[in-house]
C-alpha positions as CSV (number, residue, x, y, z in Angstrom):
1,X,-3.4,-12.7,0.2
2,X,-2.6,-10.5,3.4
3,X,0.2,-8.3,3.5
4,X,3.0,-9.7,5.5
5,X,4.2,-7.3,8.2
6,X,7.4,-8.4,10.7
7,X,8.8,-6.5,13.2
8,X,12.8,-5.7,12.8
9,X,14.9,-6.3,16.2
10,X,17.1,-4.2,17.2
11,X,15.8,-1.9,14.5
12,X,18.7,0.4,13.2
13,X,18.4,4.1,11.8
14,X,16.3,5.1,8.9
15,X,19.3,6.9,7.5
16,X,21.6,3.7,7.7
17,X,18.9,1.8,6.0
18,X,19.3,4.6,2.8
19,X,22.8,4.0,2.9
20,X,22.5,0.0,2.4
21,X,20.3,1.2,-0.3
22,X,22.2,3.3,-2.2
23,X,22.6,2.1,-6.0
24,X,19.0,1.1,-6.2
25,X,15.8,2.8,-8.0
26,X,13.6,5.0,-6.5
27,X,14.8,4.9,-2.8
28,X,12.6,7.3,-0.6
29,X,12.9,8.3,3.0
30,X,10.0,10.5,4.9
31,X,11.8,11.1,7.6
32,X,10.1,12.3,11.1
33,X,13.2,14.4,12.3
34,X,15.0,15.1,15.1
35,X,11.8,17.0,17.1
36,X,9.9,16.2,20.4
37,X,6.8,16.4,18.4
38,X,3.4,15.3,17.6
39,X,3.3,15.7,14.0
40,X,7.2,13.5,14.0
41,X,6.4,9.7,14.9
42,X,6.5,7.3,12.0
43,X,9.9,7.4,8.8
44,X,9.6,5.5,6.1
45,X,11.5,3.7,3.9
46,X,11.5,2.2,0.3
47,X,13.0,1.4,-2.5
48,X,13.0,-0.7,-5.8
49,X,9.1,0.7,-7.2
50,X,7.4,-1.8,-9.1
51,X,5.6,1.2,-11.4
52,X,6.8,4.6,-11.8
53,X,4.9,7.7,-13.9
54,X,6.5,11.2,-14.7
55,X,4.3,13.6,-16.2
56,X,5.6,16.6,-18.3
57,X,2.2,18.1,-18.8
58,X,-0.3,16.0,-20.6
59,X,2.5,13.7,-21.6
60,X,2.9,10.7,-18.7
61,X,5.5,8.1,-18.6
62,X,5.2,4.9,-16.9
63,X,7.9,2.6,-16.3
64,X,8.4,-0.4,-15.3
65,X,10.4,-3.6,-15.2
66,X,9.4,-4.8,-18.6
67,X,8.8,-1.8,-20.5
68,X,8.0,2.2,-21.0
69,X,5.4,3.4,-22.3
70,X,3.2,7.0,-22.8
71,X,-0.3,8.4,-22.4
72,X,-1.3,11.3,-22.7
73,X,-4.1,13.7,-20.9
74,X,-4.7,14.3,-17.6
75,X,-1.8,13.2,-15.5
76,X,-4.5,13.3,-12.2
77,X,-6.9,11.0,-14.1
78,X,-3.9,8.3,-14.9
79,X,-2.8,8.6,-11.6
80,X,-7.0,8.3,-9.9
81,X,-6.9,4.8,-12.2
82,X,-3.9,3.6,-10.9
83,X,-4.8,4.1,-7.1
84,X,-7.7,2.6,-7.9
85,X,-6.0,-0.8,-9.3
86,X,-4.1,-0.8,-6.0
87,X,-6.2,-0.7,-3.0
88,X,-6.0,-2.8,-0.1
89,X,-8.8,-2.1,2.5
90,X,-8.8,-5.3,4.6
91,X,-5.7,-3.6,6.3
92,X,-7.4,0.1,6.8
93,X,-6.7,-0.3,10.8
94,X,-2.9,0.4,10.5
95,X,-1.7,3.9,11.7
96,X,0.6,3.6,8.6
97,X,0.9,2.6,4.7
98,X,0.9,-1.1,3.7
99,X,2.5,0.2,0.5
100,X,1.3,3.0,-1.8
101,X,2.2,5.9,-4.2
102,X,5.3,7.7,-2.9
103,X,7.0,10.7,-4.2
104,X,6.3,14.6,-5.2
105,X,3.5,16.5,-6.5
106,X,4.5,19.4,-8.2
107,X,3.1,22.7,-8.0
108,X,2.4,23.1,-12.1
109,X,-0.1,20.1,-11.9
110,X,-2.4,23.0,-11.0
111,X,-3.3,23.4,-14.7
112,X,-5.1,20.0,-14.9
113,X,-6.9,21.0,-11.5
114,X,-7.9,24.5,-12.4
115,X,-7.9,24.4,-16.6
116,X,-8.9,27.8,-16.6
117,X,-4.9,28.2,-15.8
118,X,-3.0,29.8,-18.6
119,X,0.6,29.2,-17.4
120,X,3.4,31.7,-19.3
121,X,6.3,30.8,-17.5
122,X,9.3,28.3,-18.2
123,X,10.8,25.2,-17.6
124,X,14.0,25.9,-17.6
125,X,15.3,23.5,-15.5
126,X,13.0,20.6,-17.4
127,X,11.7,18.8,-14.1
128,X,8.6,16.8,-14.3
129,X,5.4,18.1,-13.4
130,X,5.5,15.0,-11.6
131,X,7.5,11.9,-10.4
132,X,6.0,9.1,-8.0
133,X,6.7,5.6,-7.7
134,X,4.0,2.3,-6.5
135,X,5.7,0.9,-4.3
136,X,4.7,-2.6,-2.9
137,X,7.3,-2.9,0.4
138,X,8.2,-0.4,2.8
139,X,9.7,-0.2,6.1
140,X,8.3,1.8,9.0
141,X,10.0,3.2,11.9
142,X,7.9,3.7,15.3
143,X,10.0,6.7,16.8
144,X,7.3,7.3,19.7
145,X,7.7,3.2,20.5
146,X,11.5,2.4,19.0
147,X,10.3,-0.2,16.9
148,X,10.6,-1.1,13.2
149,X,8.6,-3.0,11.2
150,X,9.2,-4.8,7.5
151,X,5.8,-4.4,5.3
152,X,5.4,-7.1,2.1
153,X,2.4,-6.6,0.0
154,X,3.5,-8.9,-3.1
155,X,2.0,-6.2,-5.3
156,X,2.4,-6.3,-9.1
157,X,1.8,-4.1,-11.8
158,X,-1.6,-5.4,-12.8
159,X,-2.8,-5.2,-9.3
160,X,-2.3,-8.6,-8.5
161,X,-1.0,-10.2,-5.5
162,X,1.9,-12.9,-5.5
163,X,3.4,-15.0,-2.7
164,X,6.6,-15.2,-4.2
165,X,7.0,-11.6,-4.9
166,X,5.4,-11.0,-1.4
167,X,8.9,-13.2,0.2
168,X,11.1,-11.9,-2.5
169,X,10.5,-8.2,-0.8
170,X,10.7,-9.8,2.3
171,X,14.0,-11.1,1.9
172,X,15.6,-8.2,0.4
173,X,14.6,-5.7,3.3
174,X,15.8,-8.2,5.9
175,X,19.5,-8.3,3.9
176,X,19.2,-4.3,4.1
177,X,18.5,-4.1,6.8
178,X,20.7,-6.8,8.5
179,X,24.0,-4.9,7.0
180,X,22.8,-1.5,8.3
181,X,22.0,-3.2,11.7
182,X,26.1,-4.9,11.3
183,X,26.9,-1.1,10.3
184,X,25.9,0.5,13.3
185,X,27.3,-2.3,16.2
186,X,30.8,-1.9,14.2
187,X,30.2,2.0,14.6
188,X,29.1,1.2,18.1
189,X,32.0,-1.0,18.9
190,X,34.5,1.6,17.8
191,X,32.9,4.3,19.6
192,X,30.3,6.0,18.6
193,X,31.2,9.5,16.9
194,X,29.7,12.8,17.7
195,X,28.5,13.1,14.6
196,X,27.2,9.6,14.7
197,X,25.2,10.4,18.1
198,X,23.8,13.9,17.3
199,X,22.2,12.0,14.8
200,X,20.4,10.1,16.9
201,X,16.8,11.5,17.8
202,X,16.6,10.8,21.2
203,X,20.2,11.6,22.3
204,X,19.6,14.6,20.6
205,X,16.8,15.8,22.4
206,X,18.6,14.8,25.9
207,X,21.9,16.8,25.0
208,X,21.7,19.6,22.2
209,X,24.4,20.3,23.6
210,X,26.7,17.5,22.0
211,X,25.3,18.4,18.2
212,X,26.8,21.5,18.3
213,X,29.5,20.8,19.9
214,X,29.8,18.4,16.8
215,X,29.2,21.0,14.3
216,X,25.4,19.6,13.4
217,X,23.2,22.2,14.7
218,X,23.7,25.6,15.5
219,X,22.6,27.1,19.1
220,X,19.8,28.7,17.7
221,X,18.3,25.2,16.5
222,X,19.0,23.9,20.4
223,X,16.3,26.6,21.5
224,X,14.1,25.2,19.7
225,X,14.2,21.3,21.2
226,X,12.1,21.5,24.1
227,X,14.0,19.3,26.6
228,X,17.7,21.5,26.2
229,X,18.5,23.0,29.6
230,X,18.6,26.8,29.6
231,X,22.4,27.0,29.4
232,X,22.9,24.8,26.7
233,X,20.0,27.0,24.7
234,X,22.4,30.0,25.2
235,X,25.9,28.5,25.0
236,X,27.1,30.0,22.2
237,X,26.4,32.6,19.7
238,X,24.3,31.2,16.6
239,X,25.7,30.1,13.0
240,X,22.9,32.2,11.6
241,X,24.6,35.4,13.2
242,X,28.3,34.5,11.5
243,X,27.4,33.2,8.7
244,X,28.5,35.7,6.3
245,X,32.7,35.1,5.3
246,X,31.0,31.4,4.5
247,X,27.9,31.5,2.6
248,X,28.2,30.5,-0.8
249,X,27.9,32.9,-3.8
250,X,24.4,32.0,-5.2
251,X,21.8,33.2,-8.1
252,X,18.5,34.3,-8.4
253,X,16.5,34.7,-11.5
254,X,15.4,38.0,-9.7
255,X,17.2,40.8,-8.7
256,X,16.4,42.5,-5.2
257,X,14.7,44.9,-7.3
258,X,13.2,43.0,-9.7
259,X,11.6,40.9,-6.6
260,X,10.0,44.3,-5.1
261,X,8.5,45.3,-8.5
262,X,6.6,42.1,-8.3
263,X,5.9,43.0,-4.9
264,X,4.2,46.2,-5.8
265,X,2.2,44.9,-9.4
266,X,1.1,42.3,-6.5
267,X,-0.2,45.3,-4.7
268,X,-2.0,46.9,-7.5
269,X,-4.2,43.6,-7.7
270,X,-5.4,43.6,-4.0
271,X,-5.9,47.1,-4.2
272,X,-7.7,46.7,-7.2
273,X,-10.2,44.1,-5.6
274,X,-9.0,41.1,-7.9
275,X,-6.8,38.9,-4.5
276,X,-6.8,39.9,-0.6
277,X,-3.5,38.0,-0.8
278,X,-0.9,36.0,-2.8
279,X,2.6,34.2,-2.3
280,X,5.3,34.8,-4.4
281,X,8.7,33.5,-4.6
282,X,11.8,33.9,-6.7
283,X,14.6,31.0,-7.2
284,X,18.4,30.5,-5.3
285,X,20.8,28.5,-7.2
286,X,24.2,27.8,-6.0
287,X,27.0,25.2,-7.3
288,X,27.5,22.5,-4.7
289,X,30.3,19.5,-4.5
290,X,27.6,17.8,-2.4
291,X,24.8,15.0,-3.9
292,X,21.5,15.0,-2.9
293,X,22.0,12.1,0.1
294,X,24.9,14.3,1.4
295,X,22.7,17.7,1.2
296,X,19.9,16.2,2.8
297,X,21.8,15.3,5.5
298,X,23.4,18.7,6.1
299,X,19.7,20.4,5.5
300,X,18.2,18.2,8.3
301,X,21.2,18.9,10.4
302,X,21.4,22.2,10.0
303,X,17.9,23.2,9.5
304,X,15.7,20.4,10.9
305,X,11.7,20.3,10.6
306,X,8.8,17.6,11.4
307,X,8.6,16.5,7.5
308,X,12.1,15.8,6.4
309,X,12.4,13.8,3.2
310,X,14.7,12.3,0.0
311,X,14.0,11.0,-2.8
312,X,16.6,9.9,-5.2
313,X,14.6,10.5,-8.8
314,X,17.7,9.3,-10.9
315,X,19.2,12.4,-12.6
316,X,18.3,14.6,-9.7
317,X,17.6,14.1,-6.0
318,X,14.6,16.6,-3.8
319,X,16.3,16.8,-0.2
320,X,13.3,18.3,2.2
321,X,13.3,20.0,6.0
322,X,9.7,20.9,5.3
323,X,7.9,22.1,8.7
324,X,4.1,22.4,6.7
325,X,1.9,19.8,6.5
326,X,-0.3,19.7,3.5
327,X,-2.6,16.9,4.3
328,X,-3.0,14.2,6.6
329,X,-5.8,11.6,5.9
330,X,-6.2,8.4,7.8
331,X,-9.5,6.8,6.8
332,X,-12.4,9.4,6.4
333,X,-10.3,11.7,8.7
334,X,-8.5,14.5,7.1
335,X,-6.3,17.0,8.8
336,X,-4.5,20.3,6.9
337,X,-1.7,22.5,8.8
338,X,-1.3,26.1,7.2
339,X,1.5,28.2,8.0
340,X,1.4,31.6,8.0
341,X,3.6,34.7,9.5
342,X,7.4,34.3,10.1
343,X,10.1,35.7,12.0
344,X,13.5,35.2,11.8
345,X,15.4,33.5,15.2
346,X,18.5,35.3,16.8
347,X,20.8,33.5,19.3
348,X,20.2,36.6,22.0
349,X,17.4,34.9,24.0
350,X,15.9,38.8,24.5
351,X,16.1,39.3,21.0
352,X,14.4,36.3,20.1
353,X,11.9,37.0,22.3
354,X,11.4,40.0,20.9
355,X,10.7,38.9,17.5
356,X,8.1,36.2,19.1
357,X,6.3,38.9,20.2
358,X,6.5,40.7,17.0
359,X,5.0,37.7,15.3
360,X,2.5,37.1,17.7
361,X,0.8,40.5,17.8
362,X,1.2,41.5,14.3
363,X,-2.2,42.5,12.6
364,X,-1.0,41.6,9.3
365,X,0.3,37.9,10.5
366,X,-3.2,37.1,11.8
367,X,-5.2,38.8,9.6
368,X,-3.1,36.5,7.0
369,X,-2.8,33.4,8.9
370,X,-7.0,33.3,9.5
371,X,-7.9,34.2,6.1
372,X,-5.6,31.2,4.8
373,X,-6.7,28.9,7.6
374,X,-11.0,29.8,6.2
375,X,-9.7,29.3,2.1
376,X,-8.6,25.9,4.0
377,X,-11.6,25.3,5.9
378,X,-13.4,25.9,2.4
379,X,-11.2,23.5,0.6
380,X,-11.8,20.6,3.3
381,X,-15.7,21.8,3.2
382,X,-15.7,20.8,-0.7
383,X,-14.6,16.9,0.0
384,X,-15.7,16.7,3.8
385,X,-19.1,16.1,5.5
386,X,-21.8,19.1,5.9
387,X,-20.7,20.5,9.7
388,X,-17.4,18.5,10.2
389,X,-14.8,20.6,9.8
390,X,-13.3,22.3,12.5
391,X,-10.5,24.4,13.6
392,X,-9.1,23.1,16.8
393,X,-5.8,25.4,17.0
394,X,-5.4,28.6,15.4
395,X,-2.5,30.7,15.1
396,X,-0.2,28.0,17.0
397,X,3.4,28.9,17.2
398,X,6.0,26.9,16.0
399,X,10.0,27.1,16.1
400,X,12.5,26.4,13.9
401,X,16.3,26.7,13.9
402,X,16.2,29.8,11.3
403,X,12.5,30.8,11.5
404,X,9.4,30.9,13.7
405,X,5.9,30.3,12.2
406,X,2.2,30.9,13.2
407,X,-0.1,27.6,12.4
408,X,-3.3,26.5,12.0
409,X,-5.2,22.9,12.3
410,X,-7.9,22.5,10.5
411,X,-9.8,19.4,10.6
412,X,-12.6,17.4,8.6
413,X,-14.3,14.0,8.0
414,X,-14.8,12.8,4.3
415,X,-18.0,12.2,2.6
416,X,-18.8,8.7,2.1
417,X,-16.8,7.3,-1.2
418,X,-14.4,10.6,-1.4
419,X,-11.1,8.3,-1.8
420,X,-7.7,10.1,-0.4
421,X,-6.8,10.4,-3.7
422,X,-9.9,12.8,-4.7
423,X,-9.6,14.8,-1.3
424,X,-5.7,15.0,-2.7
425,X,-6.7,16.4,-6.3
426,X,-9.7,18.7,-4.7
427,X,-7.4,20.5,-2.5
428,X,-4.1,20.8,-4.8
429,X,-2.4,22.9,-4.3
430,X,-2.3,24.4,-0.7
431,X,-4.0,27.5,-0.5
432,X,-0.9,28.7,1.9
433,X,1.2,28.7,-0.9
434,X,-1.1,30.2,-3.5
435,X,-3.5,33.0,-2.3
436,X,-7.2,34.3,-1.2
437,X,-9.2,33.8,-3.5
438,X,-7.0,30.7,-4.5
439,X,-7.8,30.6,-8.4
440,X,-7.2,34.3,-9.1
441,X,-4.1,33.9,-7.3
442,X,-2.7,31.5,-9.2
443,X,-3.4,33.6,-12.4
444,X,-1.5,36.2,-10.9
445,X,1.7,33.7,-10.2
446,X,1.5,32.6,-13.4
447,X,1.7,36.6,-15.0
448,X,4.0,38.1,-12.3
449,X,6.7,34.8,-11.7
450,X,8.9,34.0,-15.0
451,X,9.9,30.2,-14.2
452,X,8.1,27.2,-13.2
453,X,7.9,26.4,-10.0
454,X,8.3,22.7,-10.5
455,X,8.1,20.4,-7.1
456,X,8.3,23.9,-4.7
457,X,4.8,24.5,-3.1
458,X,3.4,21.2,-4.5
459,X,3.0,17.9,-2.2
460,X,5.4,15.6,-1.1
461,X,4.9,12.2,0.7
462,X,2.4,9.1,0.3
463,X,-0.8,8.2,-0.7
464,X,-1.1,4.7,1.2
465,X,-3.3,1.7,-0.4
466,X,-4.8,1.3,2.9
467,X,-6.2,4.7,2.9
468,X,-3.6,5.8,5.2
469,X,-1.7,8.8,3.6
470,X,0.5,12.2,4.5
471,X,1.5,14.6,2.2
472,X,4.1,17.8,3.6
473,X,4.0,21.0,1.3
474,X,7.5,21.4,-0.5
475,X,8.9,24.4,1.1
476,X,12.5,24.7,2.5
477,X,13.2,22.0,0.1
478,X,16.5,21.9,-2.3
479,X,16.8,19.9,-5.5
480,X,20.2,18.8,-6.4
481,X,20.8,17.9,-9.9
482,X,24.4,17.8,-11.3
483,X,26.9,20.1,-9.3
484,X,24.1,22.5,-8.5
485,X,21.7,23.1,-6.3
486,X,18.3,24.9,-6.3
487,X,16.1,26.5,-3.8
488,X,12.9,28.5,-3.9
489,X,11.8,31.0,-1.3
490,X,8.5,33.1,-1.2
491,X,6.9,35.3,1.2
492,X,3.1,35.9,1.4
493,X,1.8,39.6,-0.2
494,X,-1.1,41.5,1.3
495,X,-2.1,45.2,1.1
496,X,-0.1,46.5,3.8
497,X,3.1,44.5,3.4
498,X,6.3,46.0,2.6
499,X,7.9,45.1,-0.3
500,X,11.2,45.1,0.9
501,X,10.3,43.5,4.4
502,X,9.1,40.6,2.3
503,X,12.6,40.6,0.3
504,X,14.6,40.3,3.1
505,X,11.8,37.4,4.6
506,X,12.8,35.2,1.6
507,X,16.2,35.4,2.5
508,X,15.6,34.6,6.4
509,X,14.2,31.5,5.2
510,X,17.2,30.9,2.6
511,X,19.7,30.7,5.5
512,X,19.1,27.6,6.7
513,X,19.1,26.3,2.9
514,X,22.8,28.0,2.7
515,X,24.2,26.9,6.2
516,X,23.6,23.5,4.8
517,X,25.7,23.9,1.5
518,X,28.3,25.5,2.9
519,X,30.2,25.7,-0.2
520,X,32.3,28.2,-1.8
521,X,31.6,30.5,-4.6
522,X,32.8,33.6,-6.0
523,X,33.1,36.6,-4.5
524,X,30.8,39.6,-4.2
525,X,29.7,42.7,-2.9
526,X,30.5,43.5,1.0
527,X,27.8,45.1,3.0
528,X,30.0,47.3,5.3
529,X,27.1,48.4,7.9
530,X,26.0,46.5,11.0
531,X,23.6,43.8,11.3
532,X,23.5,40.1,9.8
533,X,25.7,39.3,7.2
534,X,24.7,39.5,3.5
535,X,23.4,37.2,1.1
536,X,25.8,37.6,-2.0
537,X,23.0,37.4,-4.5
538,X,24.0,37.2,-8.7
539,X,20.8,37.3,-11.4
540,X,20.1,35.2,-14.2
541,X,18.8,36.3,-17.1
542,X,14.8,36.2,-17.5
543,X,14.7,33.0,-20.0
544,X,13.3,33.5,-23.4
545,X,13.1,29.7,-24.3
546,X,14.0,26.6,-22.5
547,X,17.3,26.5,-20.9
548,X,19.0,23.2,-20.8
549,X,20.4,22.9,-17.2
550,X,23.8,24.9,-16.5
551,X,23.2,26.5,-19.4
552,X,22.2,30.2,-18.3
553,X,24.9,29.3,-14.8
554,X,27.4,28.9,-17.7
555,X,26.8,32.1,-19.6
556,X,25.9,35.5,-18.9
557,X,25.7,36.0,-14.6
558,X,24.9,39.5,-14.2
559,X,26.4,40.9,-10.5
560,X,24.0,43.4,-8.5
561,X,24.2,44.6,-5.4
562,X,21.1,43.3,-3.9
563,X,21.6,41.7,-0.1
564,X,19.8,42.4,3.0
């Protein structure tokens, strides 16, 4: 049985779709956002998994309809049987998934890739390792062609394939998506708000001008849309330069010094021969009003980036502006994205220029950026066909409303009967977000950072059953659990970084994580000399044990006067 695949006319937004969907299990959106860009063509939406495994190290639960149950081992070897169970070549044609595994990788699965791993830090917070639904149904949004499309498999648990089940998930995206479509003419007919048009992809790239104006992104994020007219990139001085009377009060489980102590024992190891390089990263926290549909809306308004996602994993949501691509694989074709070397934007065209150049010429950025971009080329070399891989851009630069980037592409064509999955595990996790040499590296994070990471620098996307998959690395990404929200930022450590140059990077890349809360906290220190306002930072205590969630928020906040 074929899948069934019809076309949606007029096809409303993927974000009204999420909202008809609200309620439901497991609704995910991969959202291509508001960018003129190559890597931002296809969203996807879905809903309503027919299998869903967590893993909390070797202990995996699968759910579904008609029961729960628990295995334990290897979550990648559960996972590599279940992908198995679920392919459907015929369809291998399609430039996108005809159903598949959809959710979040997270970075701690390391220790089943790499058992050598001795991890010492805690999970304080309790997340899985990892959470991913099979999903059978999906729909796909053409942003390149304005088109929609509904896809049916009629997948069930035990890999079989019913027409019943196949109409069933036909019929319920067509109610979906006919109330979304009724949504948007009523919204229409009443006038379109300009809240309601800046989120619109393509108005948005015509007039930049009209989301600020309607509070949804700041002048700094017009420079970077490639269409905006000069004036309209310079109308008005950025959010990120006034942001200080509004940021939030927030916590870290490190202190500004604590942060640069890691810094420096980071040192000792590259000088001592053991890494030429590492990322590290501590943790933001900050107590939000917002859920996690409201706050990825604000974060892709505020800070928007080609791999924008949500997923709604019941008692917590993982909002996403990610601008990285981890992996891209569309039958034996596999592409990987590093990111490496970042500067902050400023609304003073001059200025920003200035810091362009800063990035661009930087010795340290490149040397970074191209030993990241050969670990990669390694890591594609181990799955990918003797002489395949190739580099075809190095040291591209990208821009974001708070940040600018150098990347890399690195290409590659699989070995025959390497499956996406096995490139997937091979790879994990990116070597942008770990370190050269990548092993001895992730020793290091394990020793130097006190809490788990959880999803941050792990994988977030799809692995399609028609070997069409796309997986973002889960940076700039904020999980929302309860009335707070979390956030990790890192900065990658060579010899000749400064320690508190790389403090104040984290930060940078914090801002665009803070512009979307926009909540209120309570008060702290004042930096009283010029420059950009300060990040009102709090510490938590270094956790001794697990700590159920709120409970170290609840108790014992130390104030410092680390900022910027």
């Amino acid at each position: 049985m074929r899948p069934l695949i019809q076309e949606v006319t007029p096809p409303p937004s993927p974000e009204s779709l999420v909202e008809q969907l609200q309620g439901e299990p497991g609704v995910v959106l991969l959202r291509s956002a508001l960018f003129d860009s190559p890597q931002a063509r296809y969203s996807l939406v879905t809903a309503r998994p027919f299998l869903t495994l967590r893993s909390f190290g070797s202990r995996c639960e699968l759910r579904s309809a008609a029961d729960v149950h628990f295995q334990f081992g290897n979550p990648w070897h559960v996972l590599d049987g279940l992908m198995a169970r679920y392919e459907l070549l015929e369809e291998v044609d399609l430039p996108f998934p005809l159903g598949g595994c959809f959710g979040y990788w997270g970075y701690d699965l390391k220790n089943f890739v790499e058992p050598k791993l001795s991890p010492r830090a805690v999970n304080d917070l309790e997340l899985p390792d990892c959470q991913v639904g099979f999903y059978g149904s999906l729909v796909v949004f053409d942003h390149r062609l304005g088109k929609a499309w509904i896809v049916s498999t009629g997948l069930e648990v035990d890999g079989s394939r019913d027409e019943s089940v196949r109409q069933r998930q036909l019929d319920f995206w067509r109610e979906r998506l006919s109330s979304a479509g009724a949504d948007a003419q009523a919204a229409d007919g009443a006038g379109r708000s300009p809240r309601q048009e800046a989120l619109n992809p393509q108005s948005a790239i015509r007039n930049p001008q009209s989301a600020i104006q309607a509070g949804l992104l700041t002048s700094a994020a017009a420079m970077s849309w490639p269409n905006a007219p000069l004036d309209e990139r310079t109308s008005s001085h950025s959010r990120l330069s006034t942001l200080g009377p509004q940021l939030p009060s927030i916590t870290s489980n490190l202190s500004r010094a604590g942060f640069i102590a890691m810094v420096e024992r980071a040192q000792r190891y590259i000088r001592a021969g053991d890494i030429y390089q590492v990322n590290l990263a501590q943790r933001l926290a900050a107590r939000t009003a917002w859920k996690g549909w409201e706050c990825y809306h604000s974060l892709l308004e505020r800070s928007p980036a080609p791999f924008a996602a949500y997923l709604d994993c019941g008692e917590f949501q993982v909002a996403s502006s990610s601008p990285e691509l981890f992996l891209r694989l569309s039958g034996s074709h596999i592409q990987t994205r590093p990111i490496k070397g970042t500067r902050p934007r400023d609304a003073d065209p001059t200025r920003d220029a200035q810091l362009t150049c800063e990035l661009q010429t930087s010795p340290k950025e490149m040397a970074e950026l191209v030993m990241i971009t050969d670990l990669l080329r390694n890591d594609l070399g181990r799955v990918c066909e003797y002489g395949s891989v190739q580099v075809p851009e190095l040291a591209r630069l990208e821009r974001y409303p708070q940040v600018q980037h150098l990347v890399s592409t690195v290409d590659g064509r699989l070995r025959p009967g390497v499956t996406h999955f096995a490139a997937f595990a091979s790879c994990f996790p990116g070597g942008s977000v770990t370190g050269a040499p990548k092993i001895r590296a992730m020793e290091i994070i394990d020793e130097l950072e006190p809490i788990t990471r959880g999803p941050y620098t792990g994988a977030l996307g799809y692995l399609g059953f028609n070997r069409e998959s796309q997986l973002s690395i889960v940076i700039r990404t904020t999980i929302c659990r309860g009335t707070m929200a979390y956030f990790h930022v890192g900065a990658g450590i060579v010899a000749d970084s400064v320690p508190t140059a790389e403090y104040d990077e984290t930060l940078a890349k914090a801002r665009g994580f803070l512009a979307a809360l926009e909540c209120r906290g309570r008060p702290g220190p004042v930096r009283t000399q010029p420059g950009p306002a300060p990040l009102l930072i709090s510490v938590l205590p270094e956790p001794s044990r697990p700590v159920a969630l709120g409970e170290a928020v609840e108790g014992g906040i130390k104030p410092t006067d680390s900022h910027l």
